[in-house]
FIGULO-38289 format. One record per residue (C-alpha): residue number from 1; x, y, z. Coordinates in Angstrom, 1 decimal. Example, Ala and Ser with C-alpha at 12.3 -4.5 7.8 and 13.67 -1.06 7.14 Angstrom:
! FIGULO-38289
+-----+--------+--------+--------+
| num |     c1 |     c2 |     c3 |
+-----+--------+--------+--------+
|   1 |   12.3 |   -4.5 |    7.8 |
|   2 |   13.7 |   -1.1 |    7.1 |
+-----+--------+--------+--------+
! end
This chain:
! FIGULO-38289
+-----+--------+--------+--------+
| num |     c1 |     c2 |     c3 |
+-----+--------+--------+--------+
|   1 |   86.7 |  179.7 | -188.3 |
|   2 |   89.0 |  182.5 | -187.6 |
|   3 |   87.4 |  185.7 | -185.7 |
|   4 |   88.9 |  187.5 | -188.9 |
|   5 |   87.3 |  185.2 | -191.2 |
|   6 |   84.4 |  185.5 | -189.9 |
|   7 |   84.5 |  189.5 | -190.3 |
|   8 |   85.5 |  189.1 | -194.1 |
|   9 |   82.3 |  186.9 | -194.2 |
|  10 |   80.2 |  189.1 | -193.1 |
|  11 |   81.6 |  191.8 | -194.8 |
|  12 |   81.6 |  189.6 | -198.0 |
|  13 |   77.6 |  189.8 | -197.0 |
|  14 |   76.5 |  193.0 | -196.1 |
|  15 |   76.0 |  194.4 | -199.5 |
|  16 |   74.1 |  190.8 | -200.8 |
|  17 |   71.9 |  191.4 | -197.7 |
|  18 |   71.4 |  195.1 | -198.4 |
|  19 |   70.6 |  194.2 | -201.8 |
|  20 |   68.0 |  191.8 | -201.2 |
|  21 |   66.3 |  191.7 | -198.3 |
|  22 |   66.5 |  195.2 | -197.5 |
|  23 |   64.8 |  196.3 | -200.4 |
|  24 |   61.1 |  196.0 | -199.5 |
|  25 |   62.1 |  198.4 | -196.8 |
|  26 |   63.4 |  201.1 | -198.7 |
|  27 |   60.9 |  200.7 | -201.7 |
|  28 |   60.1 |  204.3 | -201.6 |
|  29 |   59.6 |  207.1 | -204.2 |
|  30 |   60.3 |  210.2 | -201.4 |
|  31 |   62.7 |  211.2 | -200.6 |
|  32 |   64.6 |  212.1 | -203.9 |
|  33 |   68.1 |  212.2 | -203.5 |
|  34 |   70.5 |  213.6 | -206.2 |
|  35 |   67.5 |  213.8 | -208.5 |
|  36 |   67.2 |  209.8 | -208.2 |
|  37 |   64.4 |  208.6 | -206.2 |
|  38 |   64.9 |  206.8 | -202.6 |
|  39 |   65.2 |  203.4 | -204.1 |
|  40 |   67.4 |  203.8 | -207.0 |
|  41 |   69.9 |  205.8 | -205.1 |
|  42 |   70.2 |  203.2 | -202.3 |
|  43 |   70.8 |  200.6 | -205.1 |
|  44 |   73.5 |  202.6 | -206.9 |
|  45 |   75.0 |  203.7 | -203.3 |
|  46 |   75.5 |  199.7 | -202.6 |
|  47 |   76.6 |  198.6 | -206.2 |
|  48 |   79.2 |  201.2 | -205.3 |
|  49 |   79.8 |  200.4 | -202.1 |
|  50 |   80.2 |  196.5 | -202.5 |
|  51 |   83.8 |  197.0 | -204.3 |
|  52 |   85.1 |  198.9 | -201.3 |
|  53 |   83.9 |  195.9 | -198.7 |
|  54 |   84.9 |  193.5 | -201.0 |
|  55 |   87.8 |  194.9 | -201.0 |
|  56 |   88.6 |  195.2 | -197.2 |
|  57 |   87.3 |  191.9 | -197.0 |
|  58 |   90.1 |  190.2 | -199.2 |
|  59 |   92.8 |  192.6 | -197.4 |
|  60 |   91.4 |  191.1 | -193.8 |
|  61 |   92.3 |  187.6 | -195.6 |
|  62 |   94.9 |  188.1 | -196.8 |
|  63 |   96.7 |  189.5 | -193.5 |
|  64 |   96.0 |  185.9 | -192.0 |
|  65 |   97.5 |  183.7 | -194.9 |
|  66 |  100.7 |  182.9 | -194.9 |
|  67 |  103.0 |  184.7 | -198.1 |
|  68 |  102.8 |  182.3 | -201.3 |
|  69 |  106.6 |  181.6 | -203.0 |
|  70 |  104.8 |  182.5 | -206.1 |
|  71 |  103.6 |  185.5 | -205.5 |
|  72 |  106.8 |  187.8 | -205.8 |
|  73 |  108.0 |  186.2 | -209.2 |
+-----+--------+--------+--------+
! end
């Protein structure tokens, strides 16, 4: 695997991670932030963060394929 790859991969798994496992860690009322409490803000700050690493993720793949004919028709 591609040292690029790898670094989509893991980009690809950050927010699952974040999402899952990390939640009995941050399972807190206090602090509030933006009126939401600790929890619910670190789970909307991820399910709007995952779009911008999935993103980056598929532009790191993309720079190591090669071009497909079909894409410019």
């Amino acid at each position: 695997m591609r040292k690029r790859s790898r670094l989509a991969l893991l980009l690809g798994a950050v927010p699952f991670l974040t999402l899952v496992f990390a939640l009995p860690f941050v399972n807190r009322v206090e602090p509030v932030i933006l009126g939401f409490p600790f929890i619910l803000f670190w789970i909307v700050a991820w399910v709007a963060l995952t779009p911008v690493l999935l993103f980056l993720a598929d532009r790191i793949e993309r720079r190591d394929r090669p071009p497909d004919d079909s894409e410019g028709q």
